[in-house]
C-alpha positions as a LaTeX table, in Angstrom:
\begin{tabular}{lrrr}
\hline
Residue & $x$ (\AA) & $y$ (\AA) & $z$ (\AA) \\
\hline
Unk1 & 52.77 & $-5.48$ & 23.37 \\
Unk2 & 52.13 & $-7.23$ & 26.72 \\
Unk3 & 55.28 & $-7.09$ & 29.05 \\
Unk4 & 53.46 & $-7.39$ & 32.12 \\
Unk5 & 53.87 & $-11.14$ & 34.14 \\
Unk6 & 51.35 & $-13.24$ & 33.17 \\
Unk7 & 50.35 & $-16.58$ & 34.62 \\
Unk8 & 51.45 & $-18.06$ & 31.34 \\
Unk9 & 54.53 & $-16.82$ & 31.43 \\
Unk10 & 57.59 & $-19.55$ & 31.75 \\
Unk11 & 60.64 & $-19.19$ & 34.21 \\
Unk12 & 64.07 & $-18.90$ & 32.25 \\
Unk13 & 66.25 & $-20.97$ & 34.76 \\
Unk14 & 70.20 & $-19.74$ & 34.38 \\
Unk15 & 71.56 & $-23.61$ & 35.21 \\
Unk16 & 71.31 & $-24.94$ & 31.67 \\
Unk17 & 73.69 & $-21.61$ & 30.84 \\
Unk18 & 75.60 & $-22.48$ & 33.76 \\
Unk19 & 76.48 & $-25.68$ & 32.42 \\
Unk20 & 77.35 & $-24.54$ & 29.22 \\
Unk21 & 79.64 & $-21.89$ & 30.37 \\
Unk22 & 81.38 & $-24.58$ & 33.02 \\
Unk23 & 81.77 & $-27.00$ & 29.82 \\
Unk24 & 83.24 & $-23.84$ & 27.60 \\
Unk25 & 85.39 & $-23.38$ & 31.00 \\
Unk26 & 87.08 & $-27.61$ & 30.86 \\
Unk27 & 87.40 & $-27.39$ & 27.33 \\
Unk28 & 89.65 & $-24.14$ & 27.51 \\
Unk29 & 91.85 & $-25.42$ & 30.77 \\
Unk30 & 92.47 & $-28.72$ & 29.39 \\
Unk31 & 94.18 & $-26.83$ & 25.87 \\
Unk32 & 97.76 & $-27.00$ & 25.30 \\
Unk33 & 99.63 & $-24.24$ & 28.11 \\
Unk34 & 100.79 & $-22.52$ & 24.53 \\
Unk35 & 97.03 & $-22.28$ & 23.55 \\
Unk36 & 96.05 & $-20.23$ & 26.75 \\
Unk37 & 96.72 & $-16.84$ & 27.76 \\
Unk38 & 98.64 & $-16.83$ & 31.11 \\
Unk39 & 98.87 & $-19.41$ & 34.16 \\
Unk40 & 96.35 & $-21.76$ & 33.43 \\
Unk41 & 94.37 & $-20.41$ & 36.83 \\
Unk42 & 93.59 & $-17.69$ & 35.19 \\
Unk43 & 90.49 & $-17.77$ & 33.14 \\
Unk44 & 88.61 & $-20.37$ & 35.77 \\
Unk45 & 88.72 & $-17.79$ & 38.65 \\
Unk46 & 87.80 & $-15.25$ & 36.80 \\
Unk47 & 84.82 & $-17.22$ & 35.43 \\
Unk48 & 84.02 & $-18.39$ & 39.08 \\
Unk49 & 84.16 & $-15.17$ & 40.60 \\
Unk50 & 81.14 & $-14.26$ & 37.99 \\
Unk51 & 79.43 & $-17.71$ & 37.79 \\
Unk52 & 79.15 & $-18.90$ & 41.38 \\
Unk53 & 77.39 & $-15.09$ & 42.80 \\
Unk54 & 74.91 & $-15.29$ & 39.55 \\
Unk55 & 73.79 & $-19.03$ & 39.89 \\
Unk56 & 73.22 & $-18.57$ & 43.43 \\
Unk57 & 72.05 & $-14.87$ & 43.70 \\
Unk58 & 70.05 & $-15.09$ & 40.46 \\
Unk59 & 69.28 & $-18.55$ & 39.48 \\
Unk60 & 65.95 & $-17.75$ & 37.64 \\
Unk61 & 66.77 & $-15.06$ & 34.33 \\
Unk62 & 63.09 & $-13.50$ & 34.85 \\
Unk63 & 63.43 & $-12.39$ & 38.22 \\
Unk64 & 67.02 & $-10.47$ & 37.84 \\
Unk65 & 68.21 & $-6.50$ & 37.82 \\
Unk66 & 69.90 & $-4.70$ & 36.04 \\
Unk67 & 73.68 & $-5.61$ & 37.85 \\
Unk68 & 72.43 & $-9.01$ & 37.28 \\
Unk69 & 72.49 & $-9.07$ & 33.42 \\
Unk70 & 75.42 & $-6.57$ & 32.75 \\
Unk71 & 77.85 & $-9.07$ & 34.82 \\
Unk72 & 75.40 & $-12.16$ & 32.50 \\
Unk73 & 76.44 & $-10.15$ & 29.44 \\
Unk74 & 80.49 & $-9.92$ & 31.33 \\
Unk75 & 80.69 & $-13.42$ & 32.34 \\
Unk76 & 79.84 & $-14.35$ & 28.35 \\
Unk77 & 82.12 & $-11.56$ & 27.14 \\
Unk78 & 84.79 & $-13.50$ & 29.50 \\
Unk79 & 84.22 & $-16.29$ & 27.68 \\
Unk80 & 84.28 & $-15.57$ & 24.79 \\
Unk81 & 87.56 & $-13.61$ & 24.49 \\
Unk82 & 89.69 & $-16.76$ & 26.09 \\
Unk83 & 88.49 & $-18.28$ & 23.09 \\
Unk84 & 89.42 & $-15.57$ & 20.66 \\
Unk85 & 93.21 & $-15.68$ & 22.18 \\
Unk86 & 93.04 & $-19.11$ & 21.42 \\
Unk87 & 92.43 & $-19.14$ & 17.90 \\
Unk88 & 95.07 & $-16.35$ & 17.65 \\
Unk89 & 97.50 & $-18.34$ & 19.03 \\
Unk90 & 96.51 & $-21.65$ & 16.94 \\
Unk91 & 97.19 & $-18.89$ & 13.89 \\
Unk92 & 100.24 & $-17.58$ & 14.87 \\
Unk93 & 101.55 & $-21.05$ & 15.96 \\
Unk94 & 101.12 & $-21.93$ & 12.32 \\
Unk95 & 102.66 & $-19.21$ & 10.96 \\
Unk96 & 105.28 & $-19.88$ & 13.62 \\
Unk97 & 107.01 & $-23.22$ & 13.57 \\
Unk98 & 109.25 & $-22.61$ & 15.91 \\
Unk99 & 106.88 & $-22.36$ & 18.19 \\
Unk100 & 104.30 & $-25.49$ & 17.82 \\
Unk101 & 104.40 & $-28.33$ & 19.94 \\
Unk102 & 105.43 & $-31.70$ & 18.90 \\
Unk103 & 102.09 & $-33.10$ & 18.14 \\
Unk104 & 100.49 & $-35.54$ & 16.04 \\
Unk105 & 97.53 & $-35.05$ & 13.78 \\
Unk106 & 95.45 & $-36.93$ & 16.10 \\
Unk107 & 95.71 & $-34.11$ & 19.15 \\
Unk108 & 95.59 & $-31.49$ & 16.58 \\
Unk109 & 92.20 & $-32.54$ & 15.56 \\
Unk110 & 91.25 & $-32.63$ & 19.64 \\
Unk111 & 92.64 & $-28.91$ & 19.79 \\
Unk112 & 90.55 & $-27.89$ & 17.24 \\
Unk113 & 87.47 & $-29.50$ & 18.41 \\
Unk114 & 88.19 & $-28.01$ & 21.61 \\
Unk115 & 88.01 & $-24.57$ & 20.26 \\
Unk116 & 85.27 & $-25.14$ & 17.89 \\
Unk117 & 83.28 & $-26.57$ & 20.46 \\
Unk118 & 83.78 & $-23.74$ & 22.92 \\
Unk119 & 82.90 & $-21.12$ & 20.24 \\
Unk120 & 79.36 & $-23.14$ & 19.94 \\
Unk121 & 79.11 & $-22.92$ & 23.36 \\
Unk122 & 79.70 & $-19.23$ & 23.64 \\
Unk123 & 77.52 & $-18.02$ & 20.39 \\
Unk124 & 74.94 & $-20.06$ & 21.94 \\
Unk125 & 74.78 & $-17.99$ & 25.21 \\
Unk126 & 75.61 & $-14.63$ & 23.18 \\
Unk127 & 72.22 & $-15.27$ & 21.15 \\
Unk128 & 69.89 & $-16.34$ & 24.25 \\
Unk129 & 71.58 & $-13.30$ & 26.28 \\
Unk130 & 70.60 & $-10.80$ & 23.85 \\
Unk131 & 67.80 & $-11.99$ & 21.78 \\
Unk132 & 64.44 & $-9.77$ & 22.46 \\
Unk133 & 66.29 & $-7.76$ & 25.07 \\
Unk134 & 67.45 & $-10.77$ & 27.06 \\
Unk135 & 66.05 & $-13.83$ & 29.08 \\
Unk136 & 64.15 & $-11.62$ & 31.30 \\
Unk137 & 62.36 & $-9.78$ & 28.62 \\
Unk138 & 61.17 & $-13.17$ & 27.24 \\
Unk139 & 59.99 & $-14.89$ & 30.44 \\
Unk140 & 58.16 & $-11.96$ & 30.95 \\
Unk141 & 55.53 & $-12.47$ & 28.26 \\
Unk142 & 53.28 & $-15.24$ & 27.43 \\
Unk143 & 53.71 & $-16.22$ & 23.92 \\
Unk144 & 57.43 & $-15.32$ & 21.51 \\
Unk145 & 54.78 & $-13.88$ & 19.35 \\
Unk146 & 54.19 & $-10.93$ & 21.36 \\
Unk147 & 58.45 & $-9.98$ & 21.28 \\
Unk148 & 58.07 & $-7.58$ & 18.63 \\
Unk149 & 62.32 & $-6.82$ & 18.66 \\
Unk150 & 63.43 & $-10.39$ & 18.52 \\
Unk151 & 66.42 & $-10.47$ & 17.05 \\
Unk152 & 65.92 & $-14.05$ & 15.37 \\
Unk153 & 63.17 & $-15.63$ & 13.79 \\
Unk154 & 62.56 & $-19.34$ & 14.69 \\
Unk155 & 60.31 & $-21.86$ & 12.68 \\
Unk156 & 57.65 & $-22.05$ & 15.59 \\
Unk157 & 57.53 & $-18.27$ & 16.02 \\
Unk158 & 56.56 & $-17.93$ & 11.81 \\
Unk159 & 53.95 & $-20.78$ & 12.58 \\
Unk160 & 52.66 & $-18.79$ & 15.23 \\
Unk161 & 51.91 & $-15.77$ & 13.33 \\
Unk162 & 50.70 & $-17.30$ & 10.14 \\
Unk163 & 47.33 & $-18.29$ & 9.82 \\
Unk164 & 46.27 & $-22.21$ & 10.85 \\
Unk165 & 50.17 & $-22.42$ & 11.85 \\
Unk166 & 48.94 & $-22.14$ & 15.60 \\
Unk167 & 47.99 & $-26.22$ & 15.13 \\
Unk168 & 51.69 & $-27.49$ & 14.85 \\
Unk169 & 53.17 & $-25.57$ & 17.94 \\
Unk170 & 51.98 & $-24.59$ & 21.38 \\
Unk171 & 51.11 & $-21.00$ & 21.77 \\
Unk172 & 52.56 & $-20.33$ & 24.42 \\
Unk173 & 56.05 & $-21.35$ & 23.05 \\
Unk174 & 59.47 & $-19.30$ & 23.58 \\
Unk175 & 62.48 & $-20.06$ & 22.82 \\
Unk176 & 64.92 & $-21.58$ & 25.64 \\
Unk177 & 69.17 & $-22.00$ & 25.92 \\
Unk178 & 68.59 & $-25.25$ & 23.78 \\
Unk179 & 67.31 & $-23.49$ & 20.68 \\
Unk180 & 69.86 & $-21.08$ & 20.78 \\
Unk181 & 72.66 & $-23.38$ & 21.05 \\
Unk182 & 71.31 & $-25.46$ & 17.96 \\
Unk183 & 71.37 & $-22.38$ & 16.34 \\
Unk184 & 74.95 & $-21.51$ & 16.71 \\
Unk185 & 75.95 & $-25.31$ & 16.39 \\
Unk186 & 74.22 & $-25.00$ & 12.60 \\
Unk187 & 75.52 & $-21.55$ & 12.34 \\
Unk188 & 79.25 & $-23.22$ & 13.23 \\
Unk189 & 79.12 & $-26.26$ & 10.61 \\
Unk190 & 76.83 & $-24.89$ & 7.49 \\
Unk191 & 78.38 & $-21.25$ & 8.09 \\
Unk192 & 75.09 & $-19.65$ & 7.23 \\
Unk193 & 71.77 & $-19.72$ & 8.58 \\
Unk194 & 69.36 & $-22.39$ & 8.68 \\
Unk195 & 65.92 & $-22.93$ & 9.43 \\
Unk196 & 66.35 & $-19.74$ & 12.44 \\
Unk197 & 66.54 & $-16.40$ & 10.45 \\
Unk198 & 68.79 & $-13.19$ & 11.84 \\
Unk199 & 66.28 & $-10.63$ & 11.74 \\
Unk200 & 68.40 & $-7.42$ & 13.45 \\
Unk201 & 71.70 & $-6.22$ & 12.35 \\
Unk202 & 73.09 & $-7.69$ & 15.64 \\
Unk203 & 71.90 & $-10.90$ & 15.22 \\
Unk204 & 73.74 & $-11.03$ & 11.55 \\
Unk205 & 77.13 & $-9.66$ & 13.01 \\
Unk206 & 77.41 & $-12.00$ & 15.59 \\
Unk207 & 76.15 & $-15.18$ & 13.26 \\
Unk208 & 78.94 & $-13.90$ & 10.92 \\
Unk209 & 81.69 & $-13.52$ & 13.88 \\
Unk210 & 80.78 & $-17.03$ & 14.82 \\
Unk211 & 80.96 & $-18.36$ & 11.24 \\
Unk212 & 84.57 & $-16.79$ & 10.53 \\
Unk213 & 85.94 & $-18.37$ & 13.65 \\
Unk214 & 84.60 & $-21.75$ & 12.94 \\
Unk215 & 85.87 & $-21.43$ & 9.21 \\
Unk216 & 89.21 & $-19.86$ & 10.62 \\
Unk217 & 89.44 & $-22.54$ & 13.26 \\
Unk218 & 88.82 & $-25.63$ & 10.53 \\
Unk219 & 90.61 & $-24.73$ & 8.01 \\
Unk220 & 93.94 & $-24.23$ & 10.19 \\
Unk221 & 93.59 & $-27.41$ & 12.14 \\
Unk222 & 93.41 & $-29.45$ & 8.67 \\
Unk223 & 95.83 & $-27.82$ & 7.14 \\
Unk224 & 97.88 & $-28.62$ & 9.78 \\
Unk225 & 97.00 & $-32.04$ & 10.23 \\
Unk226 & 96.97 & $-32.67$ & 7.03 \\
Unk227 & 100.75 & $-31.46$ & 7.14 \\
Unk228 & 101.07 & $-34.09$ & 10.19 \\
Unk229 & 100.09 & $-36.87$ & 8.78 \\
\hline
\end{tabular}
């Protein structure tokens, strides 16, 4: 396996993360106060004090150390667990009337798009942080067909390696943020895999973390609005 830098190698900018992480970041501050953990301050500096050193320090994923992608991996894990608190406290609010909000079915739909939305958002950047040993692992070679741990198998990657597939895609192809967020946006609404395969044991837990929390999330917010309306 080449892992070597190679003129054909691709840069694996950290700005199309960036954005998805400051998007995950507006749709968790703009939740009901009862739907966030603490003073609503909270989460964005802590975010912020990750987000701003990385995008300036670090703005290119093939060029980074190893501090570099454990606070990647942190800022994600940041993320991710403001979103976890929220669904808990959707759940608990519903097992808790005395505690909901008087809202009408209409905002409860918003909240749960919120949520749902910002768990897309965060699978998305937990399957291109890890996949094949990260972003910089990937840059690094020429073609996805040389990653011989990927942790998922795309389309292009089997047309790659099967014979005459080679016409239909460019060799040289990897996958980028985009393809991993359309895989955890299927993963979210058909709660299975689709046309992108888990291949590692990793890559199944986390599709099946992100598929219980979307089901979890749905299934409370129209029950409840359903009770609303």
């Amino acid at each position: 396996m080449q892992t070597g830098d190679s003129k054909n190698a691709q840069l694996e900018p950290r700005w199309h993360a960036s954005l998805a992480v400051v998007a995950a970041l507006g749709l968790y501050v703009t939740l009901p106060p009862k739907l966030t953990l603490g003073p609503g301050w909270v989460e964005p500096l802590l975010v912020l004090l990750l987000l701003v050193p990385l995008s300036i320090l670090v703005p290119r994923r093939n060029v980074e150390d190893r501090r570099a992608r454990v606070a990647s991996i942190a800022l994600i894990a940041l993320v991710n667990f403001f979103n976890v608190v929220s669904v808990a406290l959707l759940i608990a609010s519903f097992f808790h009337p005395h505690k909901r909000e008087l809202i009408d079915a209409g905002k409860m739909m918003r909240i749960g798009f919120q949520i749902w939305a910002t768990n897309v958002l965060v699978f998305g950047l937990w399957f291109w942080e890890l996949d094949g040993g990260g972003p910089r692992a990937r840059a690094r070679l020429p073609s996805a067909e040389l990653l011989r741990n990927a942790d998922f198998l795309f389309p292009q990657l089997g047309m790659l390696v099967a014979p005459g597939g080679s016409a239909h895609v460019e060799r040289d192809w990897k996958p980028q943020f985009l393809d991993y967020l359309y895989l955890a946006f299927t993963n979210s609404t058909a709660f299975s895999p689709t046309d992108t395969m888990p291949l590692s044991r990793l890559a199944k837990i986390l599709m099946t973390v992100e598929a219980m929390i979307a089901l979890v999330t749905i299934a409370i917010v129209l029950s409840r609005a359903i009770s609303l309306i």
